[in-house]
N, C-alpha and C positions, 0 to 999 in steps of 0.2 A: 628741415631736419629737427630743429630745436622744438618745434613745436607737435611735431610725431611723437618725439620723447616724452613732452608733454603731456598728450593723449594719452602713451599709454601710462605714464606715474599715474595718472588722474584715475585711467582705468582697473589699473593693480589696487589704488589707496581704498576705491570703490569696493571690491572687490572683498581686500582682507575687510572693510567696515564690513558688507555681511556675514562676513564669518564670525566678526567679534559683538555683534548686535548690541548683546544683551547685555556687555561690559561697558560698552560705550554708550548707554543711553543708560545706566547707574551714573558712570561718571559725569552725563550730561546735568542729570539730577542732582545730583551732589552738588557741581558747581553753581548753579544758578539759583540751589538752595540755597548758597554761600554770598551770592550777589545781595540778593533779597535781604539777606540778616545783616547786610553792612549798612544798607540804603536804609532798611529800620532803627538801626543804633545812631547812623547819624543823624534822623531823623529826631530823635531822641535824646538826642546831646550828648551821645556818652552811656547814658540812663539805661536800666531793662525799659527795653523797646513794649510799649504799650499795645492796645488793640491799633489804635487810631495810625500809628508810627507804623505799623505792619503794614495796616490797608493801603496809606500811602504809599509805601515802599512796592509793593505790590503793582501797585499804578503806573509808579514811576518805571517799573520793570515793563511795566506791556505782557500784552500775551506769551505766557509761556507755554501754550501749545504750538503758536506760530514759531516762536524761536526755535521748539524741538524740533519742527515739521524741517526746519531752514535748516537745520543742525545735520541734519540726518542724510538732506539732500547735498551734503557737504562733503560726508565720507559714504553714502552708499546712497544704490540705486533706486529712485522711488517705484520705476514700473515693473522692476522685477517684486518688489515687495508688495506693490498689487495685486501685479499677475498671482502672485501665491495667496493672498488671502485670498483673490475670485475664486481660485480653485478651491479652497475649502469653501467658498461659501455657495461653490455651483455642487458637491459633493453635500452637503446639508440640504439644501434643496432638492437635488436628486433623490435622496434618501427618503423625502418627503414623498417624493411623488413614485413609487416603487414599481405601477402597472406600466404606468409612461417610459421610464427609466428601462423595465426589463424587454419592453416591444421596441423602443431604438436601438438597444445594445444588441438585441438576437440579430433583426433585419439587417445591421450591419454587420455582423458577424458571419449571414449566412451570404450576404453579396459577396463582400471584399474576401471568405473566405473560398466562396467560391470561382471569383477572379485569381484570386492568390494560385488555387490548386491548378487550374487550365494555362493558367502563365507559367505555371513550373513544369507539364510536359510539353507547352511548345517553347520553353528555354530549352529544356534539357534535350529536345530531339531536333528539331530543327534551327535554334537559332545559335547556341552551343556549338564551337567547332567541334573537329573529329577528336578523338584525342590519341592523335600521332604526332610527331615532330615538327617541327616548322622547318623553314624556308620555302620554293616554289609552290606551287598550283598544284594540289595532288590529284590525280587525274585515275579514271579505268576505264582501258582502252578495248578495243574487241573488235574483230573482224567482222561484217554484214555483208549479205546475198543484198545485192542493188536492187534486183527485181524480184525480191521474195521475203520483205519485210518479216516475216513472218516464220523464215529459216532462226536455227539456232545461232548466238552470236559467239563465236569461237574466232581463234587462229591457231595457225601452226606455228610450232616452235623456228622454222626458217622463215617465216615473217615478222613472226615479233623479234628474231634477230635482224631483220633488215629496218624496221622500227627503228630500233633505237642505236645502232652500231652509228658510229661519225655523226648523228643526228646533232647538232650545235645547241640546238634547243633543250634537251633531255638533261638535265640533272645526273640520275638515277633510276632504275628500271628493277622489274621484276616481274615473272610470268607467273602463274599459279593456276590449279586445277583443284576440283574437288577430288577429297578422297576420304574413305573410311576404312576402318581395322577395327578388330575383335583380340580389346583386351582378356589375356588369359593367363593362368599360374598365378595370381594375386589375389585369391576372392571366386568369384562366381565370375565369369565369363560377359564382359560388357562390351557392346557396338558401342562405339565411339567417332564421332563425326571429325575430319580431318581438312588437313588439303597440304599437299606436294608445292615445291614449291622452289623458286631457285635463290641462288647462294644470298643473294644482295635484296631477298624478303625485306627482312624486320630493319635491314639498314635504310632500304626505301620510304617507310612507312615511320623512320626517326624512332624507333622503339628498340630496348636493350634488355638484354633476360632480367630477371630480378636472380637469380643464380643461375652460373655458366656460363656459357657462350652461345651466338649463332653462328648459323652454317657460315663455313670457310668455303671459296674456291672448290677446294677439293675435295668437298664432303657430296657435292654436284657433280660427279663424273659418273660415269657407268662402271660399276666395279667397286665402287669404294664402300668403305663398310657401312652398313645401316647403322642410321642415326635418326635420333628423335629428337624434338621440342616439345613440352608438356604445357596447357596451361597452368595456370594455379588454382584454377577449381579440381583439376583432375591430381593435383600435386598433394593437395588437404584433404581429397577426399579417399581418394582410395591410397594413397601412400605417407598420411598421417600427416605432412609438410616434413619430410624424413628430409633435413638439407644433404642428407649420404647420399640420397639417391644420384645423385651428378655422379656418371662414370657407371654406372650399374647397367645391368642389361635389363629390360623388361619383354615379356612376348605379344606380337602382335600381330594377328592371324599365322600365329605360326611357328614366323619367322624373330630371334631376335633382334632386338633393337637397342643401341646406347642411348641412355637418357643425358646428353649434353648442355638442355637447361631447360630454365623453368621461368615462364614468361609473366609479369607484372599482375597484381589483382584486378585491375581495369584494364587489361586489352581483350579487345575482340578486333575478331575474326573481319575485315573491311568488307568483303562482298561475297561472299562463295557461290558456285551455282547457284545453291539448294540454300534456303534460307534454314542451314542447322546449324548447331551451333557446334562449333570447332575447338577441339580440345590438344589437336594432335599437328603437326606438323612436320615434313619429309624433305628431303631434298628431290626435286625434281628426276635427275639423273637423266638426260633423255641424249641417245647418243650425235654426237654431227651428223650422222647421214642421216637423220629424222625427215621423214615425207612430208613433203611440203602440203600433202592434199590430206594430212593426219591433222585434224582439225580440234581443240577439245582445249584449249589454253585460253586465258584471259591476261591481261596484263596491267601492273600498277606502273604509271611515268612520273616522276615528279619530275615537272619542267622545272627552268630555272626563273628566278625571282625577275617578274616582269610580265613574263609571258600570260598569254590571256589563252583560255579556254577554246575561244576564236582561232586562233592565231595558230597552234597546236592543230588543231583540228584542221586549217591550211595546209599545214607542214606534212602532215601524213597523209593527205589526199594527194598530194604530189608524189610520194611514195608508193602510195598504193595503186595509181593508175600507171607507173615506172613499173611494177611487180607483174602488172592485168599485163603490160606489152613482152615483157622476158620469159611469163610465163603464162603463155594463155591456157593451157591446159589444166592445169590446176586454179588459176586464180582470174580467168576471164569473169568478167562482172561481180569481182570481189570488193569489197569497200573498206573502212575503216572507221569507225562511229571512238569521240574521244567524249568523255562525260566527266565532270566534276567530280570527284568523288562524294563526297556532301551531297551534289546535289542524286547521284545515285542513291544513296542512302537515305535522303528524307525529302527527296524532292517527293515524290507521291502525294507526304503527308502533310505536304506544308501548307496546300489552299485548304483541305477542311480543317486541321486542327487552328488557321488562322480564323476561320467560321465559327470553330465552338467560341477562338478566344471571344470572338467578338460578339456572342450568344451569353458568355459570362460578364462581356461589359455592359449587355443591355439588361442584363439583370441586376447586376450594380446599381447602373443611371433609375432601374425602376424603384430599386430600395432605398436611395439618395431621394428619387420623389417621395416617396411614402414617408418617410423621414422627414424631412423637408417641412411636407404638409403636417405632420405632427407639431415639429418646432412651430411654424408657425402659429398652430393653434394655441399652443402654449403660451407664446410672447402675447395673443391677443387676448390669453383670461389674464396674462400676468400684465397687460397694460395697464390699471390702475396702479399696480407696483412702481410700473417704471415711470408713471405721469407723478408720482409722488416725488419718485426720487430727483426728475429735472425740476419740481418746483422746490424742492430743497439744495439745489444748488448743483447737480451731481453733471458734470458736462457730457453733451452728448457722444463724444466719443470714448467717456470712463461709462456710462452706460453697453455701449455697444460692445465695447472691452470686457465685460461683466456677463454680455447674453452670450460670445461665442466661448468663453470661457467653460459654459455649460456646455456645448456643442462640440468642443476638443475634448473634455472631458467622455460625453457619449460616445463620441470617435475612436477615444483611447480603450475604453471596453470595450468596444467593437472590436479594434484590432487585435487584443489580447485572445478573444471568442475566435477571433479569424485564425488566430496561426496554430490555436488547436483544430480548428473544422481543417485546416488544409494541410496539417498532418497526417490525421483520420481518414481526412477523404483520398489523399495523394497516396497512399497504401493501399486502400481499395481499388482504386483503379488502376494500379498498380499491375493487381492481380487479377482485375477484371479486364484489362486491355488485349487484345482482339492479339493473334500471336505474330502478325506480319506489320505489327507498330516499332517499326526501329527504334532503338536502343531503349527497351521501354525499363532495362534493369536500371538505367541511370538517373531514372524517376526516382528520387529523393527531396525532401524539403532542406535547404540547407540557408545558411547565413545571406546570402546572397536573397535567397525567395524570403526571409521575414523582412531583409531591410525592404523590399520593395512592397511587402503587405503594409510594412509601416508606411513606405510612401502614399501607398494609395490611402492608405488610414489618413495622413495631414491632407491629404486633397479632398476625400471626403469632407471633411472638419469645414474645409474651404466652401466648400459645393454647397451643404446643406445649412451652414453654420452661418458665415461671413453674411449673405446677401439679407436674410432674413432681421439676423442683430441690426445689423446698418437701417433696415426699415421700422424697425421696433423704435430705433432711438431717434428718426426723423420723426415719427407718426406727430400731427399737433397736437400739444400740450390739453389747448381748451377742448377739445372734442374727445381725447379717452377720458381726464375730470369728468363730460356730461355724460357721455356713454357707458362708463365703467367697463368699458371693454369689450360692449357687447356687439358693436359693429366696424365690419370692418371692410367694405365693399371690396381693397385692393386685395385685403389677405383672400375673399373668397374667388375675387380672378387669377390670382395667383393657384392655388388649389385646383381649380380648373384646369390651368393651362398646366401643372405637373400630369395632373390625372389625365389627360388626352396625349398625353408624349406617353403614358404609364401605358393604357393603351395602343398605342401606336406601334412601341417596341415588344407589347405582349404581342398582338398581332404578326410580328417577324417571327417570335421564336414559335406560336402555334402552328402557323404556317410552314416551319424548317419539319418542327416535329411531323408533323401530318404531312410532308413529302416523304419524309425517311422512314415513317412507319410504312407507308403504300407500297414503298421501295419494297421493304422486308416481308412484308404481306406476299407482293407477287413473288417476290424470292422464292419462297418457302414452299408458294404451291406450283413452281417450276420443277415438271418432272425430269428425272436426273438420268433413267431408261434403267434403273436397276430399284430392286428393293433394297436398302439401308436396315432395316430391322431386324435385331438379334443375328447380323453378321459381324464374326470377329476378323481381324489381319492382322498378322505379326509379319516380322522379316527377317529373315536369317541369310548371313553372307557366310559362305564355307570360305576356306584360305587360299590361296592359288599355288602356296609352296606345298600343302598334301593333294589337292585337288586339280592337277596341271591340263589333264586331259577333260573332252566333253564327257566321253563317256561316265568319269569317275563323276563331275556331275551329276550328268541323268542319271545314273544308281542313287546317288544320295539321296537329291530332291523326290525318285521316288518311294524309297522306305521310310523317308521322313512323313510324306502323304500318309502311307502307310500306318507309320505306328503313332502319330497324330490320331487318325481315324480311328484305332482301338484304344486308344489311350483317353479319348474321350467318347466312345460311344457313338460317333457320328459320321452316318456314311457322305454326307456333304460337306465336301473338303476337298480343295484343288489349289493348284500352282501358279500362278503370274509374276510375269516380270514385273509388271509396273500397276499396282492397283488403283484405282479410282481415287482423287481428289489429293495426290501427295506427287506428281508429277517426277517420281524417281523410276529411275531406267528407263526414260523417256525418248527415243531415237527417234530416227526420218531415215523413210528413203524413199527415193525416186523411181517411182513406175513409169516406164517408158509406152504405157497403154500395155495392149496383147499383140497376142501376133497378128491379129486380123489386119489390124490396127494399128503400127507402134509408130511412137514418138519419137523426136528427137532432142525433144529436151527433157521429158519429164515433169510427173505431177508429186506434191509433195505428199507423202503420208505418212502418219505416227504410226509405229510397230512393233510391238508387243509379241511375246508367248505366252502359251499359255497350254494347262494340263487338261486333258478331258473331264469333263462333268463341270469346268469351268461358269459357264454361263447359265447352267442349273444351278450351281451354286449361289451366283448372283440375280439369277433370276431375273438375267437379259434373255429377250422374247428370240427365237431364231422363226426368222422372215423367212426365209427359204432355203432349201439345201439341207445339211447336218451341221451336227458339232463335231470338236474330233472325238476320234477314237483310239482305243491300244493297238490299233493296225497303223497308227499313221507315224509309225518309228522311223529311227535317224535312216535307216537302209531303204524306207517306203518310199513313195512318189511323195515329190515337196510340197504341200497343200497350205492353203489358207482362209482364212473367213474374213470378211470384209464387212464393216459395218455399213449400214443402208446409203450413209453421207457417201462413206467410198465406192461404193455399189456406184454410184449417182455419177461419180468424179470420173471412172475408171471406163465405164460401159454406157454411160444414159439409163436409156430405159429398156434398154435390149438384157436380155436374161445373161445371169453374172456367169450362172454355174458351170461349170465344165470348160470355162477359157483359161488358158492359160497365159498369164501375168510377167510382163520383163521386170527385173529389177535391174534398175540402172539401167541409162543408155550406154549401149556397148558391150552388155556383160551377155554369160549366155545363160542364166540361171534363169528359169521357167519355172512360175509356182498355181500350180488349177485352183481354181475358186471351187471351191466348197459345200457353204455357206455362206448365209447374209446375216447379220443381227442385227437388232436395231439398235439405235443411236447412242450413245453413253455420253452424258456431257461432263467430260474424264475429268477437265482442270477444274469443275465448280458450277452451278446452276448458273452465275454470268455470263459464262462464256459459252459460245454458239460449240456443235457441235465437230471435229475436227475429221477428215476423211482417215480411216482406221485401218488398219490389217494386223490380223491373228494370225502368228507362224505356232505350229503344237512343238510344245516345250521339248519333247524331245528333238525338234528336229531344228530348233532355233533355242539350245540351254546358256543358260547365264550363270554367272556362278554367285549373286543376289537374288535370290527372289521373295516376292510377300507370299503366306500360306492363308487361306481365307476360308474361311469354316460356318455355316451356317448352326445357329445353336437356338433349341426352345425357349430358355430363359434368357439369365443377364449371361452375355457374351464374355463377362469379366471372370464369371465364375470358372470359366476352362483355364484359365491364364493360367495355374499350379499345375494341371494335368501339359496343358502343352510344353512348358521348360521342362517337365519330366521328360517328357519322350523325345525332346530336342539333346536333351544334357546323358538319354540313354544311346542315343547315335554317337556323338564324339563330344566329348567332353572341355571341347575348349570353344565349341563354338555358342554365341550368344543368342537370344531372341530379343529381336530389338522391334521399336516401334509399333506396341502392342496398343491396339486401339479399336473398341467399337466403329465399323463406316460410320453409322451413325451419328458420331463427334467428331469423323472427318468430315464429313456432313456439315456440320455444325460450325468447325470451325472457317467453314468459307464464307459462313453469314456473323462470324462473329462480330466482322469489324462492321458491319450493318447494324446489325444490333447493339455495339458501341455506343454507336454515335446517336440513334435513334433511340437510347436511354436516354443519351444525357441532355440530348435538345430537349427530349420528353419533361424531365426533370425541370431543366428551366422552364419550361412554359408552365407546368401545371404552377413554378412558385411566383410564376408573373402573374398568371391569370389570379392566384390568390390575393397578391397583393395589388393588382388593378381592383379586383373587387373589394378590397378594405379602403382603396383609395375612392373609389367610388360612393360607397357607403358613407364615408368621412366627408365628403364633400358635401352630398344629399343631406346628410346629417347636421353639418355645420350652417346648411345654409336654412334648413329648420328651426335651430336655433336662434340664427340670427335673425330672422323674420319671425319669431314666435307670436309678439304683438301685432305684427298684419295678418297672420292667419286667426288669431285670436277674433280680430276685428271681424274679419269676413265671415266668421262662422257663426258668431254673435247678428250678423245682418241677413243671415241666411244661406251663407252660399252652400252648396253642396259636397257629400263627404268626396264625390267623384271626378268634381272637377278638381278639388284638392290635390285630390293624390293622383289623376292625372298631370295635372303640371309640374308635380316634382319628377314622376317618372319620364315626363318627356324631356327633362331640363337632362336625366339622365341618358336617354336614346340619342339626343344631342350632343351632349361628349363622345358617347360610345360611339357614332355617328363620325366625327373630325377626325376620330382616333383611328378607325378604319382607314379609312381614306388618306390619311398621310401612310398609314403602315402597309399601304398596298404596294408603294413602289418600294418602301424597304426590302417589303419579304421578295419583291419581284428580284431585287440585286441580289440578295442572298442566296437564295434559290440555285439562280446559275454560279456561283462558289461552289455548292454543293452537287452537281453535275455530277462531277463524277462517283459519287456514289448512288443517286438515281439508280433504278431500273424499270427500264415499262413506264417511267412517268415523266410530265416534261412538266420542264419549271415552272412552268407556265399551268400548272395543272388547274384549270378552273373548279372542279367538286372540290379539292381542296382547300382552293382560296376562297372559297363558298363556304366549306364547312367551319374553317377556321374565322371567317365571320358571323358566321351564327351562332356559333360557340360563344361568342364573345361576345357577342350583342345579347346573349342570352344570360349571363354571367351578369352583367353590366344593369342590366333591365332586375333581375333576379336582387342585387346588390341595393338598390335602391329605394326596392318594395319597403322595405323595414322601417326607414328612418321615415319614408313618405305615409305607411298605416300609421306610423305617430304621430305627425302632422294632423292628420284626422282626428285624432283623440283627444288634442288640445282642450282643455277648456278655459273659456272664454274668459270664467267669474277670477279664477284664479291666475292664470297668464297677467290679464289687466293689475290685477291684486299686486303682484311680484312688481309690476311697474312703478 
């Protein structure tokens, strides 16, 4: 203990000496001036001390630099007071060299900035918890069709109360559904994305309003008054951040609503069907004798602390094959699937955004080479410098101490250059991120992403700095004296072996890019079965408190047809429930065959309505049969059209027309086929097509539907005219979800075209900097042979075979470089799987072209420094010597 104390007196006394430096080496001065003049007087007997009596004294003193050096090292530290002069004198040096100094500081800035920015969206999205409360395993649970993978995942409200009721394992519970409402009386009339929801929500999920309260018990019954939850984007935006509003009524579709509270600036919505974003939230209300075979809930559990994901998912399987026996009617071959929450939210994203990360670290390691091999060249013109300095005494670790001081120095520009690139860049992508990239608002640069830019900054320093100094200050003494620097056999295999890793890893990300481009290539010319061009779709929900019956529906939707149509001049304009590529009002139901024919179980089909002149509109081809027509009303015979997939599913290849269709085993409802159309690949050019059925809007109405309008010009230009003639029918209802197909279109290849930028981007700045690293090699090693080619060209040799052998010296790196990057890009590749389409990882014209690319790059790189080589002359190269 006595001697801890010790340490640290010694380390404090140290301490305050550098703070008081410049006091304490006056008063060092002082005193020892004062030594000196006593040792001269007596010297002198007494006497004014002469020359003679001085010099002695002097003498007898000893070195008073050494005393000062011993003084200094008494009350302050010698290597912090190093380390700061190195740094001024690697910043004077740097200053010196301005082209050197500004090409390490960029390349590091554009690595570590571009690692910094890909570590901050796979922090912020995937490795970042959720941000709800803690305690247990937050889990979303949902009922599955065992033999029908491919059914919607729902349950009913009497099984998610058999879930979780006495369940030992369960925490806390809460069921939810999607829902939307048409804010109105406040502004102009806005669709707002919701979800219903039961009492013990926001308490499951660990989150508390920022003003009000959540739902009680009794705000969840059937009967009790309408009540709302607001977020706080829709709190500021459309009601100012008015803290009055708690307790006030607001309308929505319709009906009023209390506004009871107003929920945190960072909460979203955990899972909703529909990937929209939720502003609005309800109490469930769904009464006890809810049908068990009324399927359309999802539910949040948080188990309790301990329980594993596993485990849970045991516990309800037991449950749910207890439910399939009590109640086979409703819930034979019913299941229960339990998923992480987390990992439903970003499992998706977590193998490719781990890909880019590691796309941004090969780009990194490639600009740590390029760097690297720069330093090096540096320390080998500056070896004269440093063979001066070890014969003057200087020890080789205060040398090697002095080169990476230059190197932390470049580093620290770098990282400065970096946390603005990955500001910059982390904003852009921000905004350019694909819309189904979970929680991409949380994409921010904050405290946490600079300390780590700084991290990688000091490992950088380490990487490219430490190895190179340590070999500068080994190098032997007598041979940079005779060479003056000009050879350095180890520095140019060193250089090599950066530059064939520099290749190696450009080789991975050309190869990523050139999958993901092919990917997007065949995407794009994957026909979709409709034309996209200069079609508009908007969507408008009427309320169900004015609109209760079908019929008051079908009037609306059709004068809205209607005065859409005159209001912009356009007689192609029709009705659907669920438009192409946005998977809203998306149902199933089960054909039990026809009557020739009928099943007992049932095939599944997606089923839609829709208004006549429908698929003129969209300009889906009809295979056979008709479209409908204004005969095919609510009182007509029940008719439908079948897409060609369903055609296929329902009948083979026997003629569709004129059979009539069971829906449902058991039921007696009979619907004639039609028409055929051809195929529509609804959810997105990936997805295969699904078997279909058209019921005519009047005779299957919904009270949401999209209105789809074919227009000559830009389809954006209607957007004034159509909320006219929406806002001239009723005045509270909104047009929501106005968008070119087109950019629906668009947005199902956006996250394609994400990723296939930003690999793109890395590889083009590898390939560049392979080929700088290439050039610098061929170039280095020119130089440093300039007196053997001098020789040989002086004795004849040829300009060809010259510049032959440097360009093969480069086809031989380019060469190793290959070939170690084959099996990288092979691991990668299958990382990236799932974004593929039509191409396999394995794609060989790929890994073909992405080799010739580079060999071409590589070969291209080398011509330069090797036509110099040729040009040598002989009288003057030898002269220089």
């Amino acid at each position: 203990m006595p001697s801890l104390i010790a340490r640290l007196r010694a380390a404090l006394f140290r301490l305050l000496g550098l703070a008081r430096r410049h006091s304490l080496d006056d008063r060092m001065r002082e005193e020892m001036t004062f030594h000196v003049d006593m040792l001269a007087e007596r010297n002198a007997g007494g006497r004014q001390p002469s020359d003679d009596a001085r010099r002695a004294a002097l003498i007898a003193f000893g070195a008073r630099q050494q005393h000062s050096e011993d003084a200094r090292d008494a009350w302050r530290s010698r290597v912090v007071e190093e380390s700061a002069r190195d740094v001024r004198f690697a910043l004077r040096a740097l200053r010196r060299a301005p082209t050197f100094t500004a090409a390490v500081v960029l390349s590091l800035g554009i690595g570590i900035g571009a690692t910094s920015t890909i570590y901050t969206i796979t922090e912020r999205v995937v490795l970042r918890p959720l941000p709800y409360g803690g305690g247990g395993p937050l889990a979303l649970v949902t009922g599955i069709v065992r033999n029908d993978p491919g059914a919607i995942k729902s349950a009913s409200f009497p099984d998610y109360a058999d879930w979780v009721t006495g369940n030992p394992l369960v925490e806390s519970s809460a069921a939810f559904s999607v829902w939307g409402a048409t804010l109105s009386g406040t502004g102009a009339p806005e669709q707002l994305g919701g979800s219903r929801v039961s009492a013990n929500f926001f308490r499951t999920l660990g989150v508390a309003p920022r003003l009000g309260r959540g739902f009680r018990a009794d705000d969840d019954v059937p009967g009790a008054p309408p009540v709302v939850v607001i977020a706080h984007s829709l709190w500021t935006r459309r009601f100012n951040s008015d803290p009055q509003l708690i307790g006030q009524t607001i309308k929505l579709s319709g009906t009023m609503h209390t506004v009871i509270g107003v929920l945190p600036d960072d909460f979203r919505d955990p899972e909703p069907f529909y990937h929209q974003h939720a502003e609005l939230w309800k109490p469930l209300n769904i009464p006890p004798t809810a049908a068990r075979g009324s399927r359309f809930l999802r539910a949040l559990i948080r188990f309790r602390p301990g329980v594993t994901i596993d485990r849970a998912q045991r516990n309800l399987d037991v449950i749910a094959h207890r439910l399939a026996d009590e109640f086979p009617a409703s819930n034979r071959n019913r299941g229960v699937r339990v998923t992480s929450l987390q990992e439903q939210v970003v499992g998706a994203s977590r193998p490719i955004l781990f890909a880019v990360l590691g796309a941004a670290a090969c780009l990194l390691l490639i600009v740590c080479g390029n760097v690297a091999s720069l330093v090096l060249a540096r320390h080998t013109v500056r070896s004269p410098e440093i063979a001066l300095r070890t014969a003057m005494g200087a020890a080789r670790e205060r040398v090697a101490r002095l080169l990476f001081a230059e190197s932390a120095v470049l580093a620290l520009g770098g990282g400065v250059v970096a946390i603005g690139i990955a500001v910059a860049a982390t904003a852009a992508l921000r905004r350019l991120a694909p819309a189904d990239l979970p929680r991409a608002q949380e994409i921010v640069v904050d405290p946490q992403v600079v300390a780590v830019t700084m991290a990688i900054t000091v490992l950088t320093a380490v990487i490219f700095g430490l190895v190179p100094a340590v070999r500068a200050s080994r190098a032997d003494l007598a041979t940079m004296l005779r060479d003056g620097g000009r050879r350095s056999t180890s520095s140019g295999t060193s250089r090599s072996a950066i530059v064939v890793v520099e290749l190696a890893l450009s080789l991975v990300l050309l190869a990523s890019a050139g999958l993901l481009t092919k990917s997007l290539v065949r995407l794009t010319a994957v026909p979709t079965g409709l034309d996209p061009t200069h079609l508009l779709s908007f969507r408008v929900s009427v309320p169900g408190a004015r609109y209760q019956t079908d019929s008051s529906r079908r009037a609306f939707f059709r004068v809205l047809e209607q005065r859409v149509s005159s209001a912009t001049g356009l007689a192609d304009v029709a009705t659907v429930s669920a438009v192409p590529f946005t998977q809203i009002n998306d149902i199933m139901l089960s054909i039990a065959g026809d009557e020739r024919n009928p099943s007992p179980t049932g095939e599944r089909f997606m089923a839609r309505s829709a208004s006549p002149g429908y698929f003129k509109v969209m300009r889906i081809p009809i295979l056979a049969g008709r479209e409908f027509t204004i005969a095919d009303t609510a009182r007509g015979q029940a008719v439908a059209i079948l897409t060609h997939a369903g055609a296929i599913r329902a009948f083979g290849t026997d003629n569709p027309i004129g059979r009539r269709l069971i829906i449902n085993p058991g039921d007696s409802t009979r619907i004639t086929v039609v028409g055929v159309v051809a195929d529509v690949r609804f959810k997105g050019p990936r997805e295969e097509s699904d078997p279909e059925l058209y019921q005519p809007e009047e005779q299957q109405p919904w009270s949401s539907n999209a209105i789809v309008l074919r227009t000559a010009g830009d389809p954006m230009a209607m957007l004034a005219r159509v909320r006219t003639a929406t806002q001239s029918l009723d005045a509270d209802i909104a047009v929501a979800d106005v968008k070119p197909m087109s950019e629906l279109l668009g947005a199902y290849m956006a996250r394609q075209r994400f990723y296939a930028s930003v690999f793109g981007l890395f590889a083009v700045t590898a390939l560049l900097l392979s080929a700088i690293g290439i050039y610098g090699v061929i170039a280095y090693v020119v130089a440093q042979r300039r007196k053997e080619i001098a020789v040989r060209i002086a004795l004849g040799a040829q300009t060809s075979d010259i510049l032959r052998k440097f360009v093969l010296q480069a086809v031989t790196l380019t060469g190793i470089g290959l070939a170690i990057g084959v099996a990288g890009s092979l691991s990668v590749a299958r990382v990236l799987g799932s974004l593929l389409f039509q191409v396999a990882p394995s794609d060989v014209t790929t890994m073909v072209g992405a080799g010739v690319i580079l060999s071409a790059i590589g070969v291209a790189a080398s011509i330069v420094p090797a036509i110099a080589a040729t040009r040598i002359s002989p009288a003057s190269a030898l002269r220089s010597e």
